[in-house]
N, C-alpha and C positions, 0 to 999 in steps of 0.2 A: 857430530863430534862435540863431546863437551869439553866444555873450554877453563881454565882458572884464570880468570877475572881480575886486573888491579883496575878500580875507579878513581881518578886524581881529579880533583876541584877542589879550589881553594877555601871554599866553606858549603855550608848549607842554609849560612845567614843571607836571603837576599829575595830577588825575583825569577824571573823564567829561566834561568839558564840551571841554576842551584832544581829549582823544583823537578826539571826535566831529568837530571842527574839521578836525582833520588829516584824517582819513577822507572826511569831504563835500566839501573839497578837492580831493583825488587823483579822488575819482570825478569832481565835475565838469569837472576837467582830464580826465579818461578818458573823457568825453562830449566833448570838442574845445571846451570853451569856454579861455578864455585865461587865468588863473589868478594872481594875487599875492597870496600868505599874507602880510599885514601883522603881526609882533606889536611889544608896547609895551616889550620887553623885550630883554637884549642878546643873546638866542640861544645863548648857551653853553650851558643845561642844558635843551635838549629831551626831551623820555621820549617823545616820539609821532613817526613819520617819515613823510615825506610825498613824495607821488607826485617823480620827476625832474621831471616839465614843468610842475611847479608850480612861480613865481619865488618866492622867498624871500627878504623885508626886515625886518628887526632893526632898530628905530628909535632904540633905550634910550633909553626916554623913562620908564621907574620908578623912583618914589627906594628906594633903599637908604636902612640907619644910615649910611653914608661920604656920600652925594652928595643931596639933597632938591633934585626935580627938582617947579618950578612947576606948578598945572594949566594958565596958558596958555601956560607952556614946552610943553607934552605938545600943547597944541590947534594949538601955530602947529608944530609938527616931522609930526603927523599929517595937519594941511590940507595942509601942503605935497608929500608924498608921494602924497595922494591926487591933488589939483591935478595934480600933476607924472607920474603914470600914467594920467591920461585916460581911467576907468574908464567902462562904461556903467553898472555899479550897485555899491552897498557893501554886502557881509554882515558883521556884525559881531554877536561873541559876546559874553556875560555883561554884566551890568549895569551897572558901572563904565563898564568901554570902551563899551557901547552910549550911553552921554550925550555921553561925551565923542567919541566919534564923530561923534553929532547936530549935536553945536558944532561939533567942525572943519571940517564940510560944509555948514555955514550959507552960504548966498549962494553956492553950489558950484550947478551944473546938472548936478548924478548923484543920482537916487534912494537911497535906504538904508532897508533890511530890518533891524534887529533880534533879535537872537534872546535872550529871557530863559530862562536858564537856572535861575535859584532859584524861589524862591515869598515875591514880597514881602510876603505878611501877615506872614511871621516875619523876616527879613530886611532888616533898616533900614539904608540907607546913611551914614546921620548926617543933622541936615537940613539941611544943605547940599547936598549930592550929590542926597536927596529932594526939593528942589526943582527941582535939573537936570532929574532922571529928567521930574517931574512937568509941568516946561515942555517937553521937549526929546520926550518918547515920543510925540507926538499929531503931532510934523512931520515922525515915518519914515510912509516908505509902507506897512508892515505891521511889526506886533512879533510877532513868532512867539512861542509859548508851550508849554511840553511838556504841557499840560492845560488841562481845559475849567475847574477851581477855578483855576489859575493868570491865567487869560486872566477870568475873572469878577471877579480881585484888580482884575488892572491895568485893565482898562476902565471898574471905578469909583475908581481913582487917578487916572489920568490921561486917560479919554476917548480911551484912542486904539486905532486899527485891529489888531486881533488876528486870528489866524491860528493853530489848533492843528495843529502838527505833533509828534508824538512822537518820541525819540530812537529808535538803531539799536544791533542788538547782533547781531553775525554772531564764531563761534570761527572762529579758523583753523582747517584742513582736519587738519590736522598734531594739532591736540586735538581734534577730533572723539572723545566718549567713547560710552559705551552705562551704562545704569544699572549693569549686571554689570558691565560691565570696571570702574567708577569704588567696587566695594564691595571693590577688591583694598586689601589694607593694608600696609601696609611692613613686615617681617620682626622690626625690631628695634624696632616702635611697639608698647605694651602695649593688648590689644584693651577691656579696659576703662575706655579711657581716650576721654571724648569730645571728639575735634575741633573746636574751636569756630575760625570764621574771619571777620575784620570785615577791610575797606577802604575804606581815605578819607585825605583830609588830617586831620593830626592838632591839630581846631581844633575848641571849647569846641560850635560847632553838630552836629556830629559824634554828641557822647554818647558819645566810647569810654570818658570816665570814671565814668557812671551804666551803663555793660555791666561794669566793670572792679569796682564796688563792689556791683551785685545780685551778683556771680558771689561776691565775698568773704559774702557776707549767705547764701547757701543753707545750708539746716541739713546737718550734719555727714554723714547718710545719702546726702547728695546724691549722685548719678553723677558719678567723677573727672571733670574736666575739664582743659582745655588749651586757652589762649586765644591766637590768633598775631592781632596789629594789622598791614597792610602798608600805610605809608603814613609821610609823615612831615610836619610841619607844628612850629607855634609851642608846641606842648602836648606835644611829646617829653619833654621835663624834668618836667611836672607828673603826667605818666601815672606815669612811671617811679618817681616820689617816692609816687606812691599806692598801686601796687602793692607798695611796698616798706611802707610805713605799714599798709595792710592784710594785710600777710603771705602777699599769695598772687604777689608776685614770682618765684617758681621757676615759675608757672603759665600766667606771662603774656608772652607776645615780643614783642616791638619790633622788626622787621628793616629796618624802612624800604621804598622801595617796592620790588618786584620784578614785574622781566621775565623770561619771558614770565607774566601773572598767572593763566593759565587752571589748570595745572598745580594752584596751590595752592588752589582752587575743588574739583578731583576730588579732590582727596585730604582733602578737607574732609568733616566728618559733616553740621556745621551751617553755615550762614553766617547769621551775627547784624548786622541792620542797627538800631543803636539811635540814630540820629539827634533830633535834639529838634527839626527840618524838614528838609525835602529840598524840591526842585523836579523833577526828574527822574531815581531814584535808578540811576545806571548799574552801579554793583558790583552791586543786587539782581538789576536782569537777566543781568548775566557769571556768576553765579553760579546763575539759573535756566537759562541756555543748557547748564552745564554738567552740569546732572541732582542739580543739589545742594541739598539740602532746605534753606528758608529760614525765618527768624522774623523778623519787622520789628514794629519798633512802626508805629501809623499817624503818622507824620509828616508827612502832607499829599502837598500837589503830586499825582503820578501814581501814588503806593504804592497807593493803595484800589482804580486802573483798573488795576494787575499782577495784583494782589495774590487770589485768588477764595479766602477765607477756606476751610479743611481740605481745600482742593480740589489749589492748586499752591503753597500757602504757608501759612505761621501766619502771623496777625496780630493784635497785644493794641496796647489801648490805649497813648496817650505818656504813662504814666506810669512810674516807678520799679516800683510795687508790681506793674504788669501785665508789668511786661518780666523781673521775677523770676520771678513764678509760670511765665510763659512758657517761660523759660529750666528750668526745672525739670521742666515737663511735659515738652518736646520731648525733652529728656534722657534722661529717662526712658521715653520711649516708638520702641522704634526699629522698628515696624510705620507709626507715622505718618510716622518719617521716611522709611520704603521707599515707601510710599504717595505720599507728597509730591515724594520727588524724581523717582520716574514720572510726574510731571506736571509738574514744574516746564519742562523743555526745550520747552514749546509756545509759551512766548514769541517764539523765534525766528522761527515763521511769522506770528505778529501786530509784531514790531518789528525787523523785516526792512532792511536796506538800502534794495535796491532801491524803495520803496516812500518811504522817508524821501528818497532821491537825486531822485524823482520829483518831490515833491511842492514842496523849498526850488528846482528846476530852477524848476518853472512858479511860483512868488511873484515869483523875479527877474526871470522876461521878465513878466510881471504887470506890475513896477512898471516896467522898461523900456520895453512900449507905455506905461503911464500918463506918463512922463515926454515922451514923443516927441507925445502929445495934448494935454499941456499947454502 
């Protein structure tokens, strides 16, 4: 059954959740369904590109510091759009847009799917927004969840219909690495210097400034390091003022984000995810697809179901003291990191596309008969 499609995410400026969007998109536009990528935002700065036969609507319905845009400014500019493309179902990403999605589609005859992207135990809207979520999630036809703790959260928040689906992580053909080709080193890198590589928005849930100050904390003996952040958010200024207060400023980069991100994965020793939560961590897997040894604290969500402790990744506790000592073993030991990134590239067969395209395919014609029964 082909389906007409509304896609709702608040932008396509960002990290894993926005990139997933645009890719589950294009493919089900690439299966013949009909396709309108909704975001909440004015469309100027996309990082993720999406299929041609996907329609594409920019609502700007976000406040900026210049312009504070109502929430039932954002519900009556969303209904309307929805209303006015005649959808047979709504997908809609992250948390925020998934309430307010709820609401604009109230009293609407089109199903809506859901898709939570964080992991509300750590992850508070404020509670205002937390009472939306918590009236609004139990009237989608399914809240998809990237884990089975995820989906345990919201079903005793909110009572409502959950559905695990994991995220996807497919390299381009074009990065395709092999463990050897990726231990080549750049000519004018000093080889005793370790690689250290983290990606995200640069925002307090993050943790790049509890990676940014265990790395200051190693004792003197420690193996040189070299810390690269890609990524940029509201915490650019406070990183920056930290690594300079702790002195190891010449150690730490800030380039902001970069395309294409596979590149700086291979040339990576380590990729250090120190999050203080995640819901579904997509750098960890771009950076296991790419044979690149990993350290993560346990920060919930889906890390624990990646993650197979000495097997295809480190993993220490979310603490400070555990993401030090971490950071110091791994460092130190470059047989586990060879070890590690021999295995880490098996993710790509368990969080596959094709497989994720599958699956959000049959929820939507799911709630589609269920709409047409009722």
């Amino acid at each position: 059954m082909k389906m007409k499609i509304a896609c709702v995410i608040h932008s396509l400026d960002g990290g894993g959740a926005e990139r997933v969007m645009a890719g589950l998109a294009s493919r089900l536009a690439d299966r013949s369904h009909s396709v309108t990528l909704i975001t909440l935002d004015d469309g100027k700065h996309d990082r993720h590109e999406v299929d041609s036969r996907v329609s594409r609507h920019s609502i700007n319905v976000l406040s900026t510091p210049e312009n504070t845009v109502s929430i039932w400014s954002r519900t009556r500019r969303l209904r309307s759009t929805i209303a006015a493309g005649k959808f047979d179902v709504v997908l809609s990403f992250c948390d925020a847009t998934n309430w307010l999605t709820l609401l604009a589609t109230t009293g609407l005859s089109v199903p809506v799917v859901v898709s939570e992207r964080s992991d509300p135990k750590h992850q508070s809207l404020g509670r205002a927004r937390e009472f939306f979520r918590r009236r609004l999630y139990p009237k989608a036809n399914r809240v998809v969840c990237l884990s089975e703790d995820v989906a345990a959260t919201l079903q005793s928040q909110t009572r409502c219909h959950t559905l695990v689906i994991p995220s996807a992580i497919e390299v381009p053909k074009e990065f395709h690495s092999t463990v050897e080709q990726r231990t080549d080193r750049d000519a004018d890198t000093d080889e005793e210097t370790c690689r250290l590589v983290a990606v995200g928005r640069l925002e307090h849930e993050k943790g790049f400034d509890r990676l940014i100050r265990c790395l200051s904390e190693l004792p003197n003996d420690a193996p040189n390091w070299e810390l690269t952040i890609h990524g940029e958010g509201s915490q650019r200024g406070h990183l920056e003022k930290l690594a300079r207060e702790l002195k190891v400023d010449s150690r730490v980069n800030l380039p902001g984000w970069t395309r294409p991100i596979w590149p700086v994965y291979q040339s990576a020793d380590w990729f250090v995810l120190p999050s203080r939560y995640e819901g579904f961590p997509s750098a960890l897997l771009e950076a296991m697809a790419c044979s690149t040894a990993v350290l993560t604290v346990d920060a919930g969500g889906a890390v624990r179901e990646i993650i197979d402790q000495g097997r295809n990744g480190w993993l220490v506790t979310n603490d400070d003291a555990a993401l030090r000592a971490g950071l110091l073993h791994c460092m130190a030991s470059p047989e586990l990191r060879e070890r590690l990134a021999a295995q880490a590239g098996e993710v790509t067969s368990r969080y596959g596309w094709p497989a994720m395209v599958d699956a959000y395919e049959a929820c939507l014609q799911d709630a589609c008969e269920h709409q047409r029964r009722a």
